[in-house]
C-alpha positions as CSV (number, residue, x, y, z in Angstrom):
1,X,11.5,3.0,-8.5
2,X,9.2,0.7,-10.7
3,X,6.1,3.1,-11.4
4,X,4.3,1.0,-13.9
5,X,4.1,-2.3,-15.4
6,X,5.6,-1.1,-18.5
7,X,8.7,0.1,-16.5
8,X,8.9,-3.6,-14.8
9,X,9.2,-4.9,-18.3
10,X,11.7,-2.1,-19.0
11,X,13.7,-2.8,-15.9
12,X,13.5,-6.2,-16.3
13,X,15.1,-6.0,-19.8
14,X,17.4,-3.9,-19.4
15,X,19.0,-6.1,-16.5
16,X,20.8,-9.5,-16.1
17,X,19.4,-12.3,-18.3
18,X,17.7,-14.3,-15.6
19,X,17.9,-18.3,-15.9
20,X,14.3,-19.5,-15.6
21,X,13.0,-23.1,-15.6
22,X,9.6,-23.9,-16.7
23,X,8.0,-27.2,-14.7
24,X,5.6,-29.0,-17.4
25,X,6.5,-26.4,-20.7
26,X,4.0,-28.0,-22.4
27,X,1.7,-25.3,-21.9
28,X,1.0,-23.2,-25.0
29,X,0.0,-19.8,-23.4
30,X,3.3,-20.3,-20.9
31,X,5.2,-21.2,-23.7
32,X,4.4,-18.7,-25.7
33,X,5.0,-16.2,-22.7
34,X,8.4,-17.5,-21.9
35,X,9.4,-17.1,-26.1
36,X,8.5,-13.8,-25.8
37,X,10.6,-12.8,-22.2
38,X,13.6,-14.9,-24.2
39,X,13.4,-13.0,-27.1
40,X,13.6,-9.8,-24.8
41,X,16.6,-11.2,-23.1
42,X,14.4,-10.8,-19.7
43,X,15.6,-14.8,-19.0
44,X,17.0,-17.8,-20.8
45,X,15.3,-20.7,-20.6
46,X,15.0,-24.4,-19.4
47,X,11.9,-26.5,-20.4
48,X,11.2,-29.6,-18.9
49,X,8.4,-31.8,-19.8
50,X,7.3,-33.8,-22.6
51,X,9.5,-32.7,-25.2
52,X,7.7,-34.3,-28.0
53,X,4.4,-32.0,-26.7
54,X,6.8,-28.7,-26.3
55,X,8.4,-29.0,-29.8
56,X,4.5,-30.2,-31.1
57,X,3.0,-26.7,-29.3
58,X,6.3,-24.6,-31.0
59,X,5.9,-25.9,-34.1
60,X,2.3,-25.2,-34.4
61,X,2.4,-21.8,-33.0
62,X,5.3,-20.7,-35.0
63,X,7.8,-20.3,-31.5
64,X,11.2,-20.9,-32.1
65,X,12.7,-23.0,-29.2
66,X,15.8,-24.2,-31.6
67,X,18.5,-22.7,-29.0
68,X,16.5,-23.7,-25.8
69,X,18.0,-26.3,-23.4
70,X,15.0,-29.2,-23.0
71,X,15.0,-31.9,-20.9
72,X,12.7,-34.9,-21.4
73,X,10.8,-35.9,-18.5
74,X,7.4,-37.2,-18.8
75,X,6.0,-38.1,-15.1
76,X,4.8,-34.6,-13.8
77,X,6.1,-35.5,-9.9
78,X,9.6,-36.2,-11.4
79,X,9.2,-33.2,-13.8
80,X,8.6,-31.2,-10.6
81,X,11.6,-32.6,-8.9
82,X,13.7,-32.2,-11.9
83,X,13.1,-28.8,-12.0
84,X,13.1,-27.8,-8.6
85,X,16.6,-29.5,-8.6
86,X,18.1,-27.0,-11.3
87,X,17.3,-24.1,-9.3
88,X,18.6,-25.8,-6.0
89,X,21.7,-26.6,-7.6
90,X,22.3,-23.4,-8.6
91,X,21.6,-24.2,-12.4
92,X,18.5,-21.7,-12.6
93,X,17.8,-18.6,-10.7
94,X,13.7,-18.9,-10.6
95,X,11.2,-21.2,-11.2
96,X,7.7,-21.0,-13.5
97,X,4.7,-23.5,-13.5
98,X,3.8,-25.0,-16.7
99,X,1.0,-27.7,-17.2
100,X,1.3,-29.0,-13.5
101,X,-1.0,-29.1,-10.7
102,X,0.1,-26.5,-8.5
103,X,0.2,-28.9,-5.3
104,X,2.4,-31.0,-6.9
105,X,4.8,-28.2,-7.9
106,X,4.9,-26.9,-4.6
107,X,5.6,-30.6,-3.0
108,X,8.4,-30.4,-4.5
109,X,9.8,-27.0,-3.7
110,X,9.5,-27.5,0.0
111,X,11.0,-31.1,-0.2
112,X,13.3,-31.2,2.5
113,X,15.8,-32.8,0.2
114,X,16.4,-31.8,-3.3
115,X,13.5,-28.1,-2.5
116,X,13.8,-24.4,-2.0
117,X,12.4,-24.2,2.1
118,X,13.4,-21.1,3.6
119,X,12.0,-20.3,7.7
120,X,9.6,-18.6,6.0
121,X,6.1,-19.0,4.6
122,X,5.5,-19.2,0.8
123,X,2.8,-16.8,-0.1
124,X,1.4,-15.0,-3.2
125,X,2.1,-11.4,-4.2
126,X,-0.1,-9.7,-6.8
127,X,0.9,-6.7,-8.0
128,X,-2.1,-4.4,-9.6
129,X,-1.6,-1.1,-12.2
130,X,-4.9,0.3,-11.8
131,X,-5.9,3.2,-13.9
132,X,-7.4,5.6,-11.4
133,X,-4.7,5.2,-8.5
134,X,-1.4,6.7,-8.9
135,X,1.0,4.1,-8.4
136,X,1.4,0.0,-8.2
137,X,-0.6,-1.8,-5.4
138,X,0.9,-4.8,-3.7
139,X,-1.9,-7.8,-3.0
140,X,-1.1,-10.1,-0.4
141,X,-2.3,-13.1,0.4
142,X,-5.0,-13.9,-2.5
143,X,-3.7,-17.4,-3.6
144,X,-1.8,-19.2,-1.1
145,X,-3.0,-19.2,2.8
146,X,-6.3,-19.2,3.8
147,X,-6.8,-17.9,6.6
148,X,-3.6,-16.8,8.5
149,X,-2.8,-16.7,11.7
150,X,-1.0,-14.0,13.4
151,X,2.5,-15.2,12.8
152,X,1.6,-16.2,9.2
153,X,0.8,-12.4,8.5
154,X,4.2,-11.4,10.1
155,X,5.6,-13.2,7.4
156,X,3.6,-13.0,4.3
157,X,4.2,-9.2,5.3
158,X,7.8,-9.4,5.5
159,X,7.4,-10.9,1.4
160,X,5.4,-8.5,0.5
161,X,8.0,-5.7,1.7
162,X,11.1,-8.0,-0.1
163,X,9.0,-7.2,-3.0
164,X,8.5,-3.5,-2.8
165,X,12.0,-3.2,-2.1
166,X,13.2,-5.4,-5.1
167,X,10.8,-3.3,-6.7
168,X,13.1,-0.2,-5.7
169,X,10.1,1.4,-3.5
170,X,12.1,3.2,-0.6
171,X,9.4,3.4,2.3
172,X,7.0,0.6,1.6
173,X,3.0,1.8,3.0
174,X,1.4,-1.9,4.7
175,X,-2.4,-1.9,4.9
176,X,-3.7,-4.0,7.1
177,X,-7.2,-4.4,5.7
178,X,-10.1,-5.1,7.8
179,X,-13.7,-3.8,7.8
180,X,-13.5,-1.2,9.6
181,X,-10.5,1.0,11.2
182,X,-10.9,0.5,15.0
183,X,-10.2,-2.6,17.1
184,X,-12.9,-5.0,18.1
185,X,-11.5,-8.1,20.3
186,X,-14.3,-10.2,18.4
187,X,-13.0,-9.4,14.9
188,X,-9.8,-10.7,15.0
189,X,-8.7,-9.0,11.4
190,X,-9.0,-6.0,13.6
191,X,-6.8,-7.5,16.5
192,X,-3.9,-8.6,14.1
193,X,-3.5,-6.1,11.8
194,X,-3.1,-3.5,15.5
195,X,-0.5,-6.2,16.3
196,X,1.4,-6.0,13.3
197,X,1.5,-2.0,13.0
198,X,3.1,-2.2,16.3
199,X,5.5,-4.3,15.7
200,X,6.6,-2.9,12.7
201,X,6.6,0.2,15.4
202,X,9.4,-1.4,16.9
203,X,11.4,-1.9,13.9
204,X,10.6,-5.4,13.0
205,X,10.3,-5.3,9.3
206,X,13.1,-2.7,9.4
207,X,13.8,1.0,8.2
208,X,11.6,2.0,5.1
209,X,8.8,0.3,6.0
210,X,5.3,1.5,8.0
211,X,2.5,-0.9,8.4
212,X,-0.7,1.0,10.0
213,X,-3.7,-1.2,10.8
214,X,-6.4,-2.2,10.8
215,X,-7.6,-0.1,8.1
216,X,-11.0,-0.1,6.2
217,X,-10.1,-0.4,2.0
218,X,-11.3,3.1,2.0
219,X,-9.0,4.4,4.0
220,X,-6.3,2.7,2.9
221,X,-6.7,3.8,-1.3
222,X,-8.3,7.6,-0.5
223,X,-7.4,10.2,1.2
224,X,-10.3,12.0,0.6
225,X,-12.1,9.2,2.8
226,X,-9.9,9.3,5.6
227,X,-10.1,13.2,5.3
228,X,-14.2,12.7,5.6
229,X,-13.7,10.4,8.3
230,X,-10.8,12.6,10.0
231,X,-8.7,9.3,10.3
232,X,-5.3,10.5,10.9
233,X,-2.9,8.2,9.2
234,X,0.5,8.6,7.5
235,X,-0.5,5.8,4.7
236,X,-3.8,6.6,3.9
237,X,-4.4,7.7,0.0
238,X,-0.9,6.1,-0.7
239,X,-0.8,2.9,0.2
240,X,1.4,0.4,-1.5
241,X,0.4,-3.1,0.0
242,X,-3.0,-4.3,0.8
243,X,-2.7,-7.0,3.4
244,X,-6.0,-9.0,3.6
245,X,-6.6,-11.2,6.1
246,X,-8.2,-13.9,4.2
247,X,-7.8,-15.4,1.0
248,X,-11.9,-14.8,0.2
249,X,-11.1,-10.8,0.5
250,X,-7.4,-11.3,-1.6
251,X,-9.5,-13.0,-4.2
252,X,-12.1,-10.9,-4.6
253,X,-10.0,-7.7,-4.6
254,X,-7.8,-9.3,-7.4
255,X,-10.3,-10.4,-9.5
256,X,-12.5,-7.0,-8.9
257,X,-9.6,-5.1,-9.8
258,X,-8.8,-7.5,-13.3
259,X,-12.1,-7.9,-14.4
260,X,-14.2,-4.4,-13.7
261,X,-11.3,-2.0,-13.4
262,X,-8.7,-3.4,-16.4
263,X,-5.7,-3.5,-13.9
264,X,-2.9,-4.8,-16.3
265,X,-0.9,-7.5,-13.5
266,X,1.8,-9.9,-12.3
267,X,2.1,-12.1,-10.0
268,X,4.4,-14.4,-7.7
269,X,5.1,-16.7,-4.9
270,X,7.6,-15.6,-2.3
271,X,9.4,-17.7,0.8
272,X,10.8,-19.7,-1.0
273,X,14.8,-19.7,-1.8
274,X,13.5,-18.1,-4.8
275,X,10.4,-16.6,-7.1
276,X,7.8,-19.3,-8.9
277,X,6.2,-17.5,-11.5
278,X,2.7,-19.6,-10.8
279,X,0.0,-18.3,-13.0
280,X,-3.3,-19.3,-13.8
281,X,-4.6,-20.6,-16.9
282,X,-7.3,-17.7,-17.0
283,X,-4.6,-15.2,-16.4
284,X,-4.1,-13.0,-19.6
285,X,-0.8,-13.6,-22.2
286,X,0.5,-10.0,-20.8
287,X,-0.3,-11.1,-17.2
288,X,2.6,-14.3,-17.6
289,X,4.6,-12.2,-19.5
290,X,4.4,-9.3,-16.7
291,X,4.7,-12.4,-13.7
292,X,8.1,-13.8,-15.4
293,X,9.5,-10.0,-15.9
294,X,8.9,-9.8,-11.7
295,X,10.5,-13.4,-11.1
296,X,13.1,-12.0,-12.9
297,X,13.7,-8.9,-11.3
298,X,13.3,-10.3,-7.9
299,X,15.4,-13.2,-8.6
300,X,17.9,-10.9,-9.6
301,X,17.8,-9.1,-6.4
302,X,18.9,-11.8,-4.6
């Protein structure tokens, strides 16, 4: 089982060199980030873009890109098709965005044609090494959907769990976070997260895998609150994934947990056929580094 973020990077080292194509690799701190997972032998690149701009950002950042395959194109929706093509036919195993508007990425990964659509929802995983909790935390969904319905959650669970496992985590712990731990018919957090612990219950997301809700954050990271609050609960102090039920409360978790508590991080998008690495330009060198190692080691778990 992955522990840390260092073991991720171990893991993903140690294991099959991953094909990975980079959408608009004219992006110095991707570029840069994708050298460095090369030079590990964590992937083998593809860059497409403007190649002129990739070999200018190389050159002047001292990256060598000499044994790279590039592919010149300039317009960003082709570069998006182009790339989303490689991986659809079977010529890449994940995908990364590079200096490319996210929406126009994703357009093209759910193009019904050439894209990587799957029956189920593309949503974004964060995963969080915090340094007063004793193992990885699982974010879901902080980046993607807004504000999910029932049946969205059922899904963007079921990707957080394909993580866990790729992840090697035997019994994956769902939290379904809400603001407080009982159900109340006019909070409908409350009402969903009830819904999805019994269906997992009934063996929905399969063996390994207990989703308890709703639960307050609280409960869900301490078990010295839920002993204070004499909340009986087999996840409570050891949960792995927090499921929020808006994309306010995903946010402001992540970025509480980056920016006041130093949580090193990765992060992907899963529903689709296969990983994108999608990062944000604020997100930390180590933090695209860390999101490509995960592409890579769920990609490889495929």
């Amino acid at each position: 089982m992955i522990k840390s973020v260092k073991d991720l990077l171990l893991v993903a080292k140690q294991g099959k060199t991953m094909k990975l194509v980079v959408a608009a690799a004219q992006d110095e701190d991707v570029l840069g980030a994708v050298c460095k997972a090369a030079e590990e032998s964590i992937i083998s690149p593809i860059l497409v873009g403007n190649e002129a701009e990739i070999k200018k950002i190389a050159s002047e950042h001292q990256l060598d890109i000499s044994g790279y395959e590039i592919i010149q194109v300039e317009d960003l929706a082709e570069t998006a098709k182009v790339s989303v093509k490689l991986v659809s036919d079977g010529k890449a195993d994940f995908l990364m965005k590079g200096l490319i508007d996210t929406a126009i990425l994703l357009k093209a990964v759910l193009d019904k044609e050439i894209g990587l659509r799957t029956d189920s929802l593309l949503s974004h995983v964060m995963i969080y090494e915090v340094p007063h909790y004793h193992k990885l935390i699982f974010l879901t969904d902080g980046g993607m959907n807004i504000e999910p319905s029932f049946d969205e959650k059922v899904k963007i669970t079921q990707n957080a769990v394909d993580v866990c496992k790729a992840m090697g985590i035997d019994t994956v712990k769902v939290a379904g976070i809400a603001a407080k731990e009982k159900v109340n018919e006019k909070m409908q957090a409350t009402v969903d997260a009830r819904k999805l612990q019994e269906l997992s219950q009934e063996g929905y997301f399969g063996e390994g895998v207990v989703v308890e809700g709703p639960l307050a954050l609280d409960l869900a990271v301490s078990k010295e609150a839920a002993e204070t609050k004499n909340f009986k609960s087999q996840i409570a102090g050891d949960t792995d994934v927090l499921l929020v039920p808006t994309i306010e409360v995903g946010n402001g978790i992540g970025k509480t947990l980056t920016y006041l508590a130093g949580a090193d991080s990765a992060g992907i998008i899963m529903g689709a056929k296969v990983p994108v690495v999608l990062v944000s330009r604020a997100d930390s060198y180590d933090a695209k580094l860390n999101s490509i190692a995960l592409g890579s080691v769920i990609a490889s778990n495929k």
